[in-house]
Structures are given as C-alpha cells and as structure tokens.
FITI-610079 format. One line per field, with one value per residue (C-alpha): y, x, z; residue number from 1. Coordinates in steps of 0.001 Angstrom, whole numbers, plus 500000, padded with zeros to 6 digits. Layout:
<nodes>
py <- c(Y ...) .
px <- c(X ...) .
pz <- c(Z ...) .
nr <- c(NUM ...) .
</nodes>
This chain:
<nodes>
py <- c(500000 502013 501594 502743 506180 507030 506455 509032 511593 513568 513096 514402 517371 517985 518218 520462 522969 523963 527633 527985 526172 528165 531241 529998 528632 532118 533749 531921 532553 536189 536136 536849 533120 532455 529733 527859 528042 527170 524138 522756 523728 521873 518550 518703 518689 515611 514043 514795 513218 510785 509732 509631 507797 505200 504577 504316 501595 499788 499689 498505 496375 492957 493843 496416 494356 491530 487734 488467 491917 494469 496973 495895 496992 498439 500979 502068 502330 504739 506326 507359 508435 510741 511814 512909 515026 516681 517914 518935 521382 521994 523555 525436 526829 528298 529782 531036 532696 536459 537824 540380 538557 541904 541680 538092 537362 535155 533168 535667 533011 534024 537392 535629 533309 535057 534618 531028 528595 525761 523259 525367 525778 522293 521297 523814 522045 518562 520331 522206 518158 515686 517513 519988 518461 518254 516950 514620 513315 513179 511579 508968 508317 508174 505693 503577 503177 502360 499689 498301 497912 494649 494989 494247 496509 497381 499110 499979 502096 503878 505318 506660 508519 509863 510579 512569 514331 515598 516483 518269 520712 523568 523818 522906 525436 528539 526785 526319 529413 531020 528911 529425 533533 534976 538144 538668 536096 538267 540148 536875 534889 538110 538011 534286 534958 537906 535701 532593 534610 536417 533117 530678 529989 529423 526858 524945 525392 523484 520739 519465 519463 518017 515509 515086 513772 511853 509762 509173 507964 505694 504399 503749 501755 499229 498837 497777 495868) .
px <- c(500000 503066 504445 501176 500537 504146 503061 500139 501404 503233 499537 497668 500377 499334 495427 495995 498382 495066 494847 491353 489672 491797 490524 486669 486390 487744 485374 483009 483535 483587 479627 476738 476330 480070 479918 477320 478384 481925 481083 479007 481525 484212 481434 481280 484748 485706 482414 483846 487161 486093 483825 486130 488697 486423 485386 488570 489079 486431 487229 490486 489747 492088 492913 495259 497536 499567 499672 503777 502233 503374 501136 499041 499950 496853 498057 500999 499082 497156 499878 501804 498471 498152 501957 501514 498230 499494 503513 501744 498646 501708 503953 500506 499725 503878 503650 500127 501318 500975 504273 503004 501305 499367 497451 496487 492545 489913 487626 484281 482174 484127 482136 478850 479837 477930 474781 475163 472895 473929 472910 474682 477965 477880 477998 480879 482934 482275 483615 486640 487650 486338 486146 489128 491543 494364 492716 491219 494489 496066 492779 493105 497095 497013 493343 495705 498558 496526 494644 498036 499410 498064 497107 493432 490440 490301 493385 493098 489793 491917 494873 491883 490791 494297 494768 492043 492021 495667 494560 491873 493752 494246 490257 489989 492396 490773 487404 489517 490881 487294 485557 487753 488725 485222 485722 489323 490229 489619 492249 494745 492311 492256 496328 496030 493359 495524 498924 496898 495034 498746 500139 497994 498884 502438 501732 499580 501823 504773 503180 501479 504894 506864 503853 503471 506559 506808 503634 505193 508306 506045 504209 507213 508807 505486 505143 508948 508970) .
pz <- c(500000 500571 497493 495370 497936 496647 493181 493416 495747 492456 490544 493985 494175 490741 491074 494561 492944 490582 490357 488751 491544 494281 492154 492678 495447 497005 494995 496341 499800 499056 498308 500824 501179 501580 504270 502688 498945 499973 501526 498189 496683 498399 498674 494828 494090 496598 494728 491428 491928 494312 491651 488516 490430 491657 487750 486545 489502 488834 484960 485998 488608 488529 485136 486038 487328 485223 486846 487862 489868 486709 485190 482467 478818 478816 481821 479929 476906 479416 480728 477113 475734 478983 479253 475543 476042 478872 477759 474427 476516 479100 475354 474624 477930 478088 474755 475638 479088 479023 479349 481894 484952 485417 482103 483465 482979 484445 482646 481949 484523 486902 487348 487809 490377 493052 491600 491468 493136 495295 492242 490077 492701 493038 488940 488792 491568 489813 486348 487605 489372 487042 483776 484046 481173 483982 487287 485324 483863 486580 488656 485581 486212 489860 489204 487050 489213 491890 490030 489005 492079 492589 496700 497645 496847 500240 500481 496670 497781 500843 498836 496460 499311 500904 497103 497081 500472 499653 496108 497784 499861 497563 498026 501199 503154 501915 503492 506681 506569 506308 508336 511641 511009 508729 507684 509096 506520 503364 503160 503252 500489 498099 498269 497386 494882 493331 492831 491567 488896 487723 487713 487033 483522 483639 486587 484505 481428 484126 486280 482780 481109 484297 485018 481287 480834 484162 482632 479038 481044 483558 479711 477884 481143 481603 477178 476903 480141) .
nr <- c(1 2 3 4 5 6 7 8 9 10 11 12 13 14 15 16 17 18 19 20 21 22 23 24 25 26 27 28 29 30 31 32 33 34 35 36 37 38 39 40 41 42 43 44 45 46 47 48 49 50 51 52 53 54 55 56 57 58 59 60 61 62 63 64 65 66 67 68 69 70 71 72 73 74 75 76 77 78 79 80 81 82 83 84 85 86 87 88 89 90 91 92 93 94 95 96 97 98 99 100 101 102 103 104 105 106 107 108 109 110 111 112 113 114 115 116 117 118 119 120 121 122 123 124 125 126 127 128 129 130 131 132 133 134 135 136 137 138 139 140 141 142 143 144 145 146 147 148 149 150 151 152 153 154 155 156 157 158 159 160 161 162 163 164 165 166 167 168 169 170 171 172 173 174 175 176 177 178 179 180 181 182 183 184 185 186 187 188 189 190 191 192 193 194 195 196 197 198 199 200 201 202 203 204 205 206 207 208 209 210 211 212 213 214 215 216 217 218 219 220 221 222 223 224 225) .
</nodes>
C-alpha cells in the first residue's frame, strides 16, 4: 500500500496545485452566502474526483495488474496516451502565458459566480475536478497506478481517498481558513486569489509538462517491460 501512495502523491500534488479552483472557490467565499456556497463547493469537488477515480478503479479492477504483479499493457498504453496530452497542453499553455502577469485574465464566469445557486455551485465544483483536462488526467494516472498495484480493493479504495484528500487541499484550506477567522480572513484569500490569477497559467503550462513527461516515462517503462 506504501508503494502505490508514493506512486500518486506527484499526481495528487498535481490536482491540489490547481489555480482555477483556488481562484473559485475564494470567489466563492467572498459572496453573501460564503459559508454555505463554499462548503458545496468543496462537497462537489471531493464528489467529482472521488467519483472519477472510483470509475477508473472499477474499469480497471484485477485487470490492472499483470499475473507476475506488473502493470498491464493496457496501463501504459494509458499512461503514454496521457503523458503525451498533457507535455503537448503543458507547450501550449507556456507559449500562451501572458508575458506580463498583470494583464492576466479570468475566465468571463468568473464574474457571475455570486449569483450562482447551490445546484449550480455544486455542477461547477464537479467540472473544475472531474472535467478539468488536467485533474482529470492526473485523477486517471494516479486511478491507474493504483489499480496496478496489485494489493486488495480494500486498500486499493483507501489510497483513492488519501489521494484525494491531499489532492483536495488547495480547496479545502481557503474553506479552513474562512471557516475558523470569517471576515478577518479576506484580506489573506484576496492576496492568494491575486497571485493565483497572475500566475495561474504558467503553473499549469509546468506541472502538465513536468507531470506530462513523468507519465510518458512511467508508459514507455510498463510497454517495453
């Protein structure tokens, strides 16, 4: 079990150093309903990767293992496909980084998230986990590894969920941070908020790249084993 909590820990670093959803989820708590909307918020995105992850194990299942205790070919099959996507949107995002981190934008959503409803707080929590492009690679690769480990689904279904705890705690510390100081916490989430949205795109541009290349390494390794 050891052994496969060290294999995810890079992919779990990857999906917690997520800009966007720092970005929103402080936006969030910024509204009138700031204690409640945070929380669906935070629920939605530990359903959202909690939920891809426990697909991708249960598409896996025995499978992912081989009968000496190696990844499948199909894992680094996986793994190749996923190293490739993600150093080739890691290129795009670098060469698409605004030079000046002041002329940095948000998405246009971003200025209607306080009129969002709970429902609507809560689908946007589940897309910036499960369907972001890079949290759901890496929920994918980190899925995979786990599934290839070969230890029983018991233990297979508790470094899912220390996987996605530590991949959770970009989101969940400005929740904390909220929850336990209110208003005096403002001041230190806008600061946070500020440097995310000036640097969010040349963080995304790296860990895809680094992790990218990390999974094309990982598939090239289990296809030529």
């Amino acid at each position: 079990m050891g052994k496969a909590l060290g294999d995810v820990l890079g992919y779990a670093a990857g999906v917690m150093i997520s800009p966007l959803p720092v970005i929103a989820i402080i936006l969030v708590l910024a509204t009138p309903r700031g204690r409640l909307s945070g929380s669906v918020f935070a629920i939605g995105w530990l359903v959202g990767l909690s939920a891809l992850g426990a697909v991708m194990l249960a598409v896996g299942g025995s499978g992912g293992a081989s009968s000496h205790g190696q990844p499948a070919t199909w894992v680094g099959a996986l793994k190749l496909a996923l190293g490739v996507l993600l150093a080739l949107f890691g290129a795009r995002q670098w060469h698409r980084r605004p030079r000046d981190v002041s002329q940095a934008k948000l998405p246009k959503w971003m200025a209607a998230i306080d009129r969002f409803s709970p429902v609507k707080m809560f689908g946007l929590a589940l897309a910036l986990s499960a369907a972001n492009l890079k949290n759901a690679a890496f929920t994918i690769a980190a899925s995979s590894s786990i599934s290839s480990s070969g230890i029983p689904v018991g233990q297979q279904i508790g470094v899912l969920a220390l996987f996605v705890v530590i991949a959770s705690l970009g989101i969940l510390a400005p929740l904390a941070v909220f929850l336990v100081a209110g208003e005096r916490a403002k001041s230190t989430l806008g600061s946070w908020k500020n440097w995310a949205a000036q640097h969010n795109t040349a963080i995304m541009a790296v860990l895809c790249f680094v992790i990218g290349l990390k999974l094309l390494g990982d598939g090239i390794a289990v296809l030529t084993a």
